[in-house]
Each structure stands twice: as C-alpha cells, then as structure tokens.
LUMMILUM-524882 format. One record per residue (C-alpha): z, x, y negated. Coordinates in steps of 0.05 Angstrom, whole numbers, padded with zeros to 5 digits, always signed. Each point is the difference from the previous one (the first is absolute). Example, Ala and Ser with C-alpha at 12.3 -4.5 7.8 and 13.67 -1.06 7.14 Angstrom:
+00156+00246+00090-00013+00027-00069
This chain:
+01256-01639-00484-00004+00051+00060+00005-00018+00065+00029+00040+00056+00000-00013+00076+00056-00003+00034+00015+00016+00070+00021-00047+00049+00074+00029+00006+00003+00002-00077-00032-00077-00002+00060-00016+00043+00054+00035-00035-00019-00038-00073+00006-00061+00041+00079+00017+00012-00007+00025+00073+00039+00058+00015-00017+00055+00046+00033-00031+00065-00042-00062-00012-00048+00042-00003-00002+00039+00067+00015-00063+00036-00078-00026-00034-00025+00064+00035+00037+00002+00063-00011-00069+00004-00075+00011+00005-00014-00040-00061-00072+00017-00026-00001-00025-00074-00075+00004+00006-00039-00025-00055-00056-00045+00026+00015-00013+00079+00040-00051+00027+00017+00041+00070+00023-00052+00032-00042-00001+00060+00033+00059+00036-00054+00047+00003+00015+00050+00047-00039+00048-00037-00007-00016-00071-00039+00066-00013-00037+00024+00053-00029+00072+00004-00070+00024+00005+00001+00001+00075-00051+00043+00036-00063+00003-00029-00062+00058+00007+00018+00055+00022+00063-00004+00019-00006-00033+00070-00066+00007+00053+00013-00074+00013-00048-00006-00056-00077+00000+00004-00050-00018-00059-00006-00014-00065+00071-00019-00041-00018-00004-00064-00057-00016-00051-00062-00060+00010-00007+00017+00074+00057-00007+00021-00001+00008+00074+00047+00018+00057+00040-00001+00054+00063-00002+00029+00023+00026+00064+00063-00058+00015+00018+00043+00060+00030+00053-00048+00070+00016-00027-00021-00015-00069-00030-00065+00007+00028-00026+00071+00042-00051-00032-00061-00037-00029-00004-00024+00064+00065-00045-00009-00005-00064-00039+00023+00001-00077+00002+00074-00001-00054+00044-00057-00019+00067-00013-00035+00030-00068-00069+00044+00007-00025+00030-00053+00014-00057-00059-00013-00046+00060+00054-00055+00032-00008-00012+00067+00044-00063+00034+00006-00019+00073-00001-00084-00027+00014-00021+00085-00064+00016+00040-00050+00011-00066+00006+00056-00051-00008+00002-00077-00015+00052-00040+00001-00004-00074+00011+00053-00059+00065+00014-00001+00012+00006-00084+00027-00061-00033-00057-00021-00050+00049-00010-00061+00025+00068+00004-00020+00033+00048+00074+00013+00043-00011+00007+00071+00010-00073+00034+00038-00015+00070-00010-00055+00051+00043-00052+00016-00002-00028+00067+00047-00052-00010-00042-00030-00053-00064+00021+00024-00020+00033-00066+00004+00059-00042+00043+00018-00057+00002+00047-00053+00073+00033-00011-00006+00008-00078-00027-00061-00029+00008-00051+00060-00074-00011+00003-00025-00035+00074-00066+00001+00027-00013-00045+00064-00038+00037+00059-00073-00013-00030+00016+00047-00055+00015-00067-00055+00052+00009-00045+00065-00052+00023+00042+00014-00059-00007+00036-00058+00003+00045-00050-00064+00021+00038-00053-00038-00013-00058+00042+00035-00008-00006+00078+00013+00057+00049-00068+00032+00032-00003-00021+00075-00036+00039+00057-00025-00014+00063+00038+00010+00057-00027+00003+00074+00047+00020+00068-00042+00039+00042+00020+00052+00065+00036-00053+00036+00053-00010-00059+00015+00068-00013-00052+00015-00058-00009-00032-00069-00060-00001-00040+00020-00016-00081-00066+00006-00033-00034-00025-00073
C-alpha cells in the first residue's frame, strides 16, 4: 500500500473542517506542532543566530573549535542587554545567559537534533523549540528526547562588569 503525506490543511479538511475553520486555526495562532507542548509562552520559540564573528567588534578571541576563547565587550550595542538579568545572546554556536549576577555559557545546539535552544528565565532553564528537550544551567539534560548534556564553558566578569571572558 502507498503512503502519501498529507499537509496539514489537507489533514484538516479529511477530518470534516471546512476552510473557515480553518483560517480561524491559523489566525488563532494555533501551532499543530508535532512534538512540543508550547505551553510555556516562549517569547521566542526560535531564536536567530544573533551576532557572532565577524559581524560585531564587541567580539574578541576564539569562537569556535577546542579553544574556544573570548570575550565580550557588555558595554556594546550588541551584547549590552547581557547585562540585564534573564536576558541571552548566541556567539558563534555559543549561548550566553545573564542567570542574575553570574553568567552561563553553554553550546547553544540541542543534543537530540541539533535545533538552536532558547533560555527561559522564568524557569531558569533552557529549551529546545522542536522536540521540547530541557537542559538545566550545568549543561544536564532536564527532559528529554535529549539524552546527551550541553557543553558548558567558563565564564569570568572582568573590566569592572563590562567584559566577559567565555573560554574552554
């Protein structure tokens, strides 16, 4: 027998919903997603790149690789609100999270699949949009369907507050 994949509009229409019903699911802001309970209100479900190397002089080091080692100048545009408690910022495949007078910085892919993950200051944690996967601010996995822990770095406040050191 041969299977064929239906769209979400056409998975909705065999179930006997007609096209009104069906732009009041969309306008409604209804996400049908497959794996994610987004319930928690996450401002920004799928967060961006950000800056990252060579995009902003705020920058200085190493972003990527085994040696990872930089910093970041908390005085600039692109990275003053790391300053403010329960905001982040991506560099290079890098998070970077302002957790109320300490910094984390941990990689930023989910280890399930890879998707870009966000933090949540609410819940003090970190999510994965696509999977629901949560990782707690050591890097351990919270919930799953990851099951591998996040890599953490070192981070160190230096310049009076207004420098970051994120290093391997």
């Amino acid at each position: 027998m041969e299977q064929t994949q239906l769209s979400r509009g056409q998975f909705l229409r065999q179930l006997g919903l007609s096209t009104g019903a069906l732009m009041a699911f969309y306008c409604m802001g209804t996400g049908l997603t497959a794996c994610s309970s987004s319930d928690d209100g996450d401002p920004n479900p799928n967060p961006g790149p950000g800056p990252g190397p060579g995009t902003s002089t705020a920058i200085k080091g190493t972003t990527s690789g085994a040696n990872i080692d930089f910093t970041i100048d908390l005085t600039h545009a692109d990275f003053s609100k790391l300053k403010t408690n329960g905001e982040f910022s991506y560099v290079s495949n890098i998070i970077v999270v302002n957790t109320g007078g300490t910094y984390a910085a941990l990689s930023k892919l989910c280890t399930h699949e890879g998707s870009t993950i966000a933090f949540r200051p609410a819940t003090n944690d970190l999510k994965c949009p696509n999977h629901g996967s949560e990782f707690n601010l050591d890097g351990s996995v919270k919930l799953s369907p990851a099951t591998n822990a996040l890599t953490v770095y070192k981070t160190e406040i230096q310049n009076s507050g207004n420098t970051l050191r994120v290093r391997a």
